[in-house]
C-alpha positions as CSV (number, residue, x, y, z in Angstrom):
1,X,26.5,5.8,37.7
2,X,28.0,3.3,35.1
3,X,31.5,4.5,34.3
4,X,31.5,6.5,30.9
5,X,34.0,5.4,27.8
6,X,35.2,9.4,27.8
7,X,36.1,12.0,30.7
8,X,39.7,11.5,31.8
9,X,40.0,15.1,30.6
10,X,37.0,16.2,32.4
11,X,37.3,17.9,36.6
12,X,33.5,17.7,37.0
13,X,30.6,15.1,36.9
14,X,28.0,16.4,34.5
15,X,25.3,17.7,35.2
16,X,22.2,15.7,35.8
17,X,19.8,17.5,33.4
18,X,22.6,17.4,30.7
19,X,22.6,13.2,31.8
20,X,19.4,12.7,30.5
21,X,19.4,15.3,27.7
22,X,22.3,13.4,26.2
23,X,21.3,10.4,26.6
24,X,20.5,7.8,24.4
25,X,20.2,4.3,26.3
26,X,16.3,4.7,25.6
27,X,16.7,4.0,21.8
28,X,19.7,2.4,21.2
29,X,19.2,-0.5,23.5
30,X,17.5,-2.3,20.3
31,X,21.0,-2.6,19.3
32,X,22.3,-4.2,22.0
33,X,22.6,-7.4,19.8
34,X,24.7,-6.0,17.0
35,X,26.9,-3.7,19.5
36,X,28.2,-7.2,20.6
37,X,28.3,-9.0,17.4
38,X,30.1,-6.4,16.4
39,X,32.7,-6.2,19.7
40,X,33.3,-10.3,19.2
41,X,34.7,-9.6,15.8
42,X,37.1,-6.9,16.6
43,X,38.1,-8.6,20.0
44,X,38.7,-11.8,17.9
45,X,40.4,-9.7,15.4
46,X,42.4,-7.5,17.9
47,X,43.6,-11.2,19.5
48,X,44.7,-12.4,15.5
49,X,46.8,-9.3,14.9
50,X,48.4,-9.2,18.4
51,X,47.2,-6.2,19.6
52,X,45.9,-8.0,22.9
53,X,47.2,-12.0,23.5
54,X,44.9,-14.1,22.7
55,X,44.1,-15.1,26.3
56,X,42.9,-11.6,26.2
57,X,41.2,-12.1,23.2
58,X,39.2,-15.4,24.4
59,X,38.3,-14.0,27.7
60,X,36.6,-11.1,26.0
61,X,34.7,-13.1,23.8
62,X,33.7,-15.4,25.9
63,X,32.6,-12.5,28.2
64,X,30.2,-11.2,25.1
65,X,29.0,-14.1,24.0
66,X,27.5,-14.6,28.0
67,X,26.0,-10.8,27.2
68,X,24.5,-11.9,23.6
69,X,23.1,-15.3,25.3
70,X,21.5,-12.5,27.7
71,X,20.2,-10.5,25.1
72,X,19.0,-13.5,23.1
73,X,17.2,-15.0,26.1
74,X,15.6,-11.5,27.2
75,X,17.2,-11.3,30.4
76,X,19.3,-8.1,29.3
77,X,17.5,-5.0,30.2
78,X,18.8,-1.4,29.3
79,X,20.1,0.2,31.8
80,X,18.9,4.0,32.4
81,X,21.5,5.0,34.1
82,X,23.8,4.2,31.2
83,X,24.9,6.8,28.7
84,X,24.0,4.7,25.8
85,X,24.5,0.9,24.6
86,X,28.3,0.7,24.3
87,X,28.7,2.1,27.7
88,X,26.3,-0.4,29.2
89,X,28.1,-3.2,27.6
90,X,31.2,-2.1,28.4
91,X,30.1,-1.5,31.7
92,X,28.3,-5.6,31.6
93,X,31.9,-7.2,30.6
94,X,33.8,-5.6,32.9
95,X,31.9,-7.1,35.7
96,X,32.1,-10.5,33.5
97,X,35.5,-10.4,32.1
98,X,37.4,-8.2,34.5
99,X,39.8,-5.8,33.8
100,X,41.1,-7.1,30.1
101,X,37.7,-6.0,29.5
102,X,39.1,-1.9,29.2
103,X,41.2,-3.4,26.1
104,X,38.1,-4.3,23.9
105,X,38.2,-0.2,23.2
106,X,41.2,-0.7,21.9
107,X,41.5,0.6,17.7
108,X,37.6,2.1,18.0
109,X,35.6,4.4,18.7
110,X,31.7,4.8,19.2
111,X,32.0,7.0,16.3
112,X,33.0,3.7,14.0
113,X,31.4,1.4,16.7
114,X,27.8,2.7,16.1
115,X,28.0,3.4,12.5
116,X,28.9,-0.6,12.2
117,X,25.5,-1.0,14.8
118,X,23.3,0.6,12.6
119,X,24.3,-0.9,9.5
120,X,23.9,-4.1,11.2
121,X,20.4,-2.8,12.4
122,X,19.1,-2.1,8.7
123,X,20.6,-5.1,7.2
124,X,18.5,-7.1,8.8
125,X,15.8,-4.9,8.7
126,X,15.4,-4.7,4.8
127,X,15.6,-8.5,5.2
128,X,12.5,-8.6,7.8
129,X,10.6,-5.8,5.4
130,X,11.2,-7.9,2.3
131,X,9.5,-10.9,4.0
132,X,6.8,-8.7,5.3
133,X,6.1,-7.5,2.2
134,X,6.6,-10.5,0.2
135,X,3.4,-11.9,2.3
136,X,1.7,-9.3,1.7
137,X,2.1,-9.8,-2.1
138,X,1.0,-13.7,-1.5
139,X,-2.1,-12.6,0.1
140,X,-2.8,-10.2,-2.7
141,X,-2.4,-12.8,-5.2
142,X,-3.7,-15.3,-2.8
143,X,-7.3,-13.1,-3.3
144,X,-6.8,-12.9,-6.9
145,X,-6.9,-16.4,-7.7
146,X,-10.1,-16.7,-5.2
147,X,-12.1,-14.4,-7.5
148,X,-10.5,-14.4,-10.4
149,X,-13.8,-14.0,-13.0
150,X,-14.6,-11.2,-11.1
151,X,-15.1,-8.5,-13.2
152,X,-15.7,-4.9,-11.5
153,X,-15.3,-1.2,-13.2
154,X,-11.7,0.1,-13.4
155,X,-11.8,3.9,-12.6
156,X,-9.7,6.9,-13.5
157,X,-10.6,10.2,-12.3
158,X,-12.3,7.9,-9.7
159,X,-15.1,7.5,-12.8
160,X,-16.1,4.5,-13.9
161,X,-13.6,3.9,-17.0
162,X,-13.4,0.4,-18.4
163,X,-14.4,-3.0,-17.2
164,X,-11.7,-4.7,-16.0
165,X,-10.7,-7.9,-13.8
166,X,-10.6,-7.4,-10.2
167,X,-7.8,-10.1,-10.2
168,X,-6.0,-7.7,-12.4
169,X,-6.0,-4.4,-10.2
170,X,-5.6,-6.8,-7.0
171,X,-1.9,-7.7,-8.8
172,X,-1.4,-3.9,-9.8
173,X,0.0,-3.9,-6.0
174,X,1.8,-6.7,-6.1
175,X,3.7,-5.1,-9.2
176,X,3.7,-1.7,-6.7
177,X,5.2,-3.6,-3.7
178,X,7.5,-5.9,-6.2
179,X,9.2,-2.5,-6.7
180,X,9.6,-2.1,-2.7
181,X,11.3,-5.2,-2.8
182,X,14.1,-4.6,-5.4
183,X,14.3,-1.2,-3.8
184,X,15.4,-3.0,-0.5
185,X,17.4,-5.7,-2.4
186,X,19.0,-2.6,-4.1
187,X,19.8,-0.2,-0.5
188,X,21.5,-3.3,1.0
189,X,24.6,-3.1,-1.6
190,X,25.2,0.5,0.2
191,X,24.3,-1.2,3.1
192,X,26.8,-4.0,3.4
193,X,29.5,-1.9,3.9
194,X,31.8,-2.3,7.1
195,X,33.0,0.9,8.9
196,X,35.0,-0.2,11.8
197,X,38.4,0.5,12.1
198,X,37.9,4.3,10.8
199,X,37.9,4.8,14.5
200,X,37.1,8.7,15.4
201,X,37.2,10.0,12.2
202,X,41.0,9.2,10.6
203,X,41.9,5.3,11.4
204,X,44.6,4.0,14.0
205,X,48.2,3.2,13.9
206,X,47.5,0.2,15.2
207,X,47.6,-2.8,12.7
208,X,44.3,-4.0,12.9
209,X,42.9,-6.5,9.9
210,X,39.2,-4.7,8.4
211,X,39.0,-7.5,6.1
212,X,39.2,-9.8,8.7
213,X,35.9,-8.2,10.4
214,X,34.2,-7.6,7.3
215,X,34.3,-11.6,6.9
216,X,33.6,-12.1,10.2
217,X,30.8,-10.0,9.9
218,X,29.5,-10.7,6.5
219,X,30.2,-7.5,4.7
220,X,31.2,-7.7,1.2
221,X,32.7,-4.6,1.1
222,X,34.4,-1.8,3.5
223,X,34.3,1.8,3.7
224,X,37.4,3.4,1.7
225,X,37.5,6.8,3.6
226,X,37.6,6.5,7.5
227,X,35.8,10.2,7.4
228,X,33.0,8.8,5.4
229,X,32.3,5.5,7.1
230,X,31.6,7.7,10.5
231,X,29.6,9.9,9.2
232,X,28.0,8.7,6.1
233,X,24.0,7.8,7.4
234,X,22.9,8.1,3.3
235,X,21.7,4.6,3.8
236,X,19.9,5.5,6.7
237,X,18.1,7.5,4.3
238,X,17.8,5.2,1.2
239,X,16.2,2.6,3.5
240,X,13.6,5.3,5.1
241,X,12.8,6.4,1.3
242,X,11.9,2.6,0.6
243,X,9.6,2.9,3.8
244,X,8.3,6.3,2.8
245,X,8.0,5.0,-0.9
246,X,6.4,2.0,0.7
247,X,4.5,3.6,2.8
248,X,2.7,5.3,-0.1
249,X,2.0,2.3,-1.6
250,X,-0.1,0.8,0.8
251,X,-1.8,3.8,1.5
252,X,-3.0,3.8,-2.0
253,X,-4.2,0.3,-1.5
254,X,-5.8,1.1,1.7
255,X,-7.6,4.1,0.0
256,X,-9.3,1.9,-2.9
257,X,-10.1,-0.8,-0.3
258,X,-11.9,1.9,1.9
259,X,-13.7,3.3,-1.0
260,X,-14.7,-0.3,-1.9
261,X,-16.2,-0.9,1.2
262,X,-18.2,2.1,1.2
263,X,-22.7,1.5,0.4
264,X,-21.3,3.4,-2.7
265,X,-19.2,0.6,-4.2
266,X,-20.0,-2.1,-2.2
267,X,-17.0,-4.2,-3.6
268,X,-16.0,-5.8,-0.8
269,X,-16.9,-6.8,2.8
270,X,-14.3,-6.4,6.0
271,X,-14.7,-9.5,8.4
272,X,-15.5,-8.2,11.7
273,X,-12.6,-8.8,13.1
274,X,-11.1,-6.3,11.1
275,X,-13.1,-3.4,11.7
276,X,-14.7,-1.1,13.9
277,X,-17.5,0.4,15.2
278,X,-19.0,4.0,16.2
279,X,-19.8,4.9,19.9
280,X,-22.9,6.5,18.6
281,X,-24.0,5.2,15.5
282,X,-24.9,1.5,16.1
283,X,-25.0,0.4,12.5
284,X,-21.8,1.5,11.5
285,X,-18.4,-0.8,10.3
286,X,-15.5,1.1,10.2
287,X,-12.6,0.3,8.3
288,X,-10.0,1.8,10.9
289,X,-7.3,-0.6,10.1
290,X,-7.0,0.8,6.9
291,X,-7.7,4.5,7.4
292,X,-4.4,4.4,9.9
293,X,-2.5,2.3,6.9
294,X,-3.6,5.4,4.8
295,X,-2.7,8.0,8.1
296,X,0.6,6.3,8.6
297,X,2.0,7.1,5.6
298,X,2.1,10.7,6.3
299,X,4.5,9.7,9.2
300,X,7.0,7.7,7.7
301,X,7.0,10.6,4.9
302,X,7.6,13.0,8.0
303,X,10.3,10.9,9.6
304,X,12.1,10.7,6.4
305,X,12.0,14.9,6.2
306,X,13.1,15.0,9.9
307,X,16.0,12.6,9.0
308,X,17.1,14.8,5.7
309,X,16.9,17.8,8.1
310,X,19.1,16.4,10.8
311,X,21.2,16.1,8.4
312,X,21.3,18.8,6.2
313,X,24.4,22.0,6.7
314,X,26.2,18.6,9.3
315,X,30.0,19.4,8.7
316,X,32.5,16.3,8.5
317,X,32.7,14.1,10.4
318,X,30.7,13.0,13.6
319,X,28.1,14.9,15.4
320,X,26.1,14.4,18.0
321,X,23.2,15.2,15.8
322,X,23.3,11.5,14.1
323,X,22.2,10.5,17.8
324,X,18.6,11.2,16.1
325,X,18.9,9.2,13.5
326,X,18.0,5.9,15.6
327,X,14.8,7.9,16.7
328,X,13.5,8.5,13.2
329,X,14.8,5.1,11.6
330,X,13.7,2.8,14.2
331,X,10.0,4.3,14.8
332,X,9.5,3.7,10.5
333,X,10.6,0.4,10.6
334,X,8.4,-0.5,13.6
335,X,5.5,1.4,11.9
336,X,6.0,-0.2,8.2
337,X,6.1,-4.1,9.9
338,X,3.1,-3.1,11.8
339,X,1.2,-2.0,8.7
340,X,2.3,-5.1,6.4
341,X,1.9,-8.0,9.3
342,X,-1.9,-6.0,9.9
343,X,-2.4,-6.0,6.3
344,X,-1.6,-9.5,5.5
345,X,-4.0,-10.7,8.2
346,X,-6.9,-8.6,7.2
347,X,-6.5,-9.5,3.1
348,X,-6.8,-13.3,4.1
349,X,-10.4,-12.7,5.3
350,X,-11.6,-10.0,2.6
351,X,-14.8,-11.0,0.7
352,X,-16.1,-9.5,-2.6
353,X,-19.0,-8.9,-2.5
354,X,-20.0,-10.6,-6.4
355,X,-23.9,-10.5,-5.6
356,X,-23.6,-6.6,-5.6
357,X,-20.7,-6.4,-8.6
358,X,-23.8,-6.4,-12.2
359,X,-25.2,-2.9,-10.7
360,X,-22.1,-1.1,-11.1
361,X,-21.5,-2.6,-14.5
362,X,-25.1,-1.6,-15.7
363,X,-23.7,1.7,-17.3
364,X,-22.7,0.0,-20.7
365,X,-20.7,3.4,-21.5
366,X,-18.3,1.6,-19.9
367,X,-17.5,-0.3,-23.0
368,X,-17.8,3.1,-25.2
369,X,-13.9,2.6,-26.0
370,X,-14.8,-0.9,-26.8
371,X,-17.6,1.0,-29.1
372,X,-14.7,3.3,-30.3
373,X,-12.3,0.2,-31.0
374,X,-14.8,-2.1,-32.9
375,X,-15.2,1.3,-35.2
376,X,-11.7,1.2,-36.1
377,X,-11.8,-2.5,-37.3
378,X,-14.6,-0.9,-39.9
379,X,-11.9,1.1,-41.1
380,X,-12.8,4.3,-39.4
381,X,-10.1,6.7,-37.8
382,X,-9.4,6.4,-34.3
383,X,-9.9,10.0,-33.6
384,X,-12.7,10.3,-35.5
385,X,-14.6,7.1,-33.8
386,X,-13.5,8.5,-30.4
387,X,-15.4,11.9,-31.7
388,X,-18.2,10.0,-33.1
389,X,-18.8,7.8,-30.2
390,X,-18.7,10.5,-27.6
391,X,-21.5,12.1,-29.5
392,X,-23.8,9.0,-29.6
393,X,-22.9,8.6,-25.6
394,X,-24.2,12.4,-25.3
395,X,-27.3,11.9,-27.2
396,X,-27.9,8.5,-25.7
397,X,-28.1,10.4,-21.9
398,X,-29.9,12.7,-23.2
399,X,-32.8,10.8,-24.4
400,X,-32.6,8.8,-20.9
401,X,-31.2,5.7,-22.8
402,X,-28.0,3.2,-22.7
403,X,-26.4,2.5,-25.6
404,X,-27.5,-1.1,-25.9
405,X,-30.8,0.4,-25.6
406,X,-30.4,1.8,-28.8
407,X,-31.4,-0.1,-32.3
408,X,-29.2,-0.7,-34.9
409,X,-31.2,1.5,-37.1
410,X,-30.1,4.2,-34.6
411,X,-26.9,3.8,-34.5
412,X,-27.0,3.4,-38.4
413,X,-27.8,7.0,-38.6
414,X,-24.4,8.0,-36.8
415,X,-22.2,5.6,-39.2
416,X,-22.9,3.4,-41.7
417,X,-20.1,1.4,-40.6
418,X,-22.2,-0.1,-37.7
419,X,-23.3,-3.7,-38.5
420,X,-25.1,-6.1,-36.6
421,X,-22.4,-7.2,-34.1
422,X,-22.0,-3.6,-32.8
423,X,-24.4,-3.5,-30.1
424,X,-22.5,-7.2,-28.8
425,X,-19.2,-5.7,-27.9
426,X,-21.2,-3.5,-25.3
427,X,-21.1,-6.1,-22.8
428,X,-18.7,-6.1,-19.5
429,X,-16.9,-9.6,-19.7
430,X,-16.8,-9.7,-23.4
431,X,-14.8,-6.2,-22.7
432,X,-12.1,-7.7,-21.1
433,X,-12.0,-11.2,-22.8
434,X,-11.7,-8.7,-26.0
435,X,-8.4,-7.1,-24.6
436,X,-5.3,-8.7,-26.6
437,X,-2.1,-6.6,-25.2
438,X,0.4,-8.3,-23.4
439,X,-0.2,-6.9,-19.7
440,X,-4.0,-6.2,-20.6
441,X,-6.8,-7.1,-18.0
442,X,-7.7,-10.4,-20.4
443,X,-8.7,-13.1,-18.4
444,X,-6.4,-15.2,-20.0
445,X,-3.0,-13.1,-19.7
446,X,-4.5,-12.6,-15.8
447,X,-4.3,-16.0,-15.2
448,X,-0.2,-16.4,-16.6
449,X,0.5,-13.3,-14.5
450,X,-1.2,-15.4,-11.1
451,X,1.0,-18.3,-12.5
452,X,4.0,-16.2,-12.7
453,X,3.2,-14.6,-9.2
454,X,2.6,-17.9,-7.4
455,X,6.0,-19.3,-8.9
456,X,7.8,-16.7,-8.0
457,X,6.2,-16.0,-4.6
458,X,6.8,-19.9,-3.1
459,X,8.1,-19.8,0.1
């Protein structure tokens, strides 16, 4: 059994069942890296302020950098005997660096040690989400730009509402996922701050240098209250509400890409590679991919709650409880990379289906606001063209007839601010080329925003 960092105090070996109850070497070991990134910095600062020679100091970073060359190489397996990753690395130098090694223990504790792990962990985490996501984004826009005439109906109420460019919803997400981004930018501030050297809860009389490792290790800031830094996990949860907040994001996109795929939209087409079939029903093509992006959301929401309640009613300062924390954080990252590297891929080889777009435009009460809007230009009250309109749609369906069907004559008898160029704004593209807002789907304004989202989205 690897020697534990604890026990002097202890007359018995523990027992087995409570060994592997307590143990947590089967989810920490993706933190092997930082565990030593983090023990070179304090051995190298323990050797500047004299607290070991620097002989000692040398010989133990030269011992962990052998371990991190390891771990870098994949040679470094967990071992499951160990308690957890400290222990195991502790237990890997001494065998290196012999027995200066007991010193790197010196002015920490894992209560500081792995609070300074995990912060390590998510910092480079948000990083590796941010690029995930930020391909995502150039795929979206990517699609955009491929169909960007394509004009499909936008829907509220998941009713046909207005016409509207399919470039222009496509880059409705990347606006959704820009917001994931500054999130992440946003969590790392509370991110980037160094807790070593709060040791087990109140510091050390030993005079250690924190700013030392905080430059060492890249942190901008450190914690101000040694209680705090051990058992503050908040950005534990700020980064696991990006991911659930993220998470909910692409299960919206996932939902109107599923829906679009459906005989009842026929939008767009999943390449093959990208779906599935049924073990029964030989025609069908599944879009599994994105029904688990849609699933998967409901997890990372879940992992969030089980997080909160971990930590909800913990007293100052360390618990064992946080020991669940890797569990919850590490499974959502995993999951939210999976979904964005899977999504990526499958947006590169979407098709829209444009042959089978004009039938779901044929219901020109699509443009009825257009109807509404060219009113108002006549002088008429909004309100009372939205009334007025509503009861010519009525009357139209009820005589089995579109509006353009209708004569001029006909609509004549409903205002006599109809003119000739009335029945003309009832037509899709002319819908959104009419659109003037800044933000609006005009084709125009949709092509600066692809502009502005290729700029900014350049590797």
């Amino acid at each position: 059994m690897t020697r534990k960092l604890w026990g002097g105090r202890f007359t018995k070996k523990t027992d087995p069942l409570v060994e592997r109850f307590t143990s947590s070497i089967g989810v920490d070991y993706r933190l092997a890296r930082y565990d030593v990134q983090g023990s070179m910095a304090h051995a190298k600062m323990l050797g500047r302020c004299g607290i070991v020679s620097l002989a000692e100091s040398h010989r133990l970073v030269g011992g962990l950098t052998r371990i991190l060359r390891s771990i870098e190489r994949g040679a470094w397996k967990p071992d499951p005997q160990a308690e957890d990753i400290h222990t195991q690395i502790q237990a890997t130098l001494e065998k290196l660096a012999g027995p200066v090694a007991r010193k790197l223990q010196t002015a920490r504790s894992r209560n500081d040690q792995v609070a300074l792990d995990l912060r390590l962990y998510c910092r480079d985490a948000a990083t590796a989400l941010a690029t995930a996501i930020r391909s995502v984004q150039r795929a979206l826009v990517k699609l955009a730009a491929t169909y960007r005439g394509v004009v499909i109906p936008g829907y509220t109420h998941l009713q046909r509402a207005q016409p509207i460019l399919l470039a222009h919803q496509l880059l409705a997400y990347v606006e959704m996922l820009e917001r994931d981004v500054e999130r992440l930018q946003d969590a790392r501030k509370r991110i980037d701050v160094l807790p070593l050297g709060a040791a087990a809860l109140a510091g050390t009389s030993l005079p250690i240098d924190r700013s030392y490792v905080a430059r060492l290790l890249k942190f901008p800031r450190i914690a101000q209250n040694s209680i705090d830094a051990v058992s503050d996990r908040d950005f534990v949860l700020e980064l696991s509400s990006v991911m659930a907040g993220l998470g909910v994001h692409l299960s919206r996109l996932a939902e109107d890409f599923i829906l679009w795929t459906t005989e009842e939209f026929g939008i767009l087409s999943l390449d093959d590679a990208f779906a599935t079939g049924s073990s029964l029903m030989p025609q069908k093509k599944n879009p599994d991919v994105l029904e688990l992006i849609r699933g998967q959301a409901g997890f990372v929401i879940g992992q969030l709650v089980g997080c909160l309640g971990m930590l909800k009613g913990l007293p100052l300062s360390y618990n064992r409880d946080l020991q669940w924390d890797k569990r919850f954080l590490f499974s959502t990252v995993d999951a939210s990379r999976d979904a964005l590297a899977v999504l990526e891929r499958l947006l590169r080889h979407v098709r829209v289906e444009t042959s089978r777009l004009p039938r779901l435009l044929e219901s020109d009460a699509l443009c009825a606001t257009d109807l509404v809007e060219y009113l108002v230009t006549r002088g008429v009250a909004f309100a009372d063209a939205h009334a007025l309109i509503g009861k010519v749609v009525a009357s139209a369906q009820r005589h089995g007839k579109r509006l353009r069907d209708l004569s001029l004559d006909e609509l004549r008898r409903w205002s006599s601010r109809f003119d000739g160029a009335a029945l003309a704004v009832l037509d899709p593209r002319r819908s959104v080329e009419g659109k003037r807002s800044f933000g609006s789907t005009n084709p125009r304004l949709v092509a600066q925003a692809l502009n502005r989202w290729k700029n900014r989205l350049r590797p």
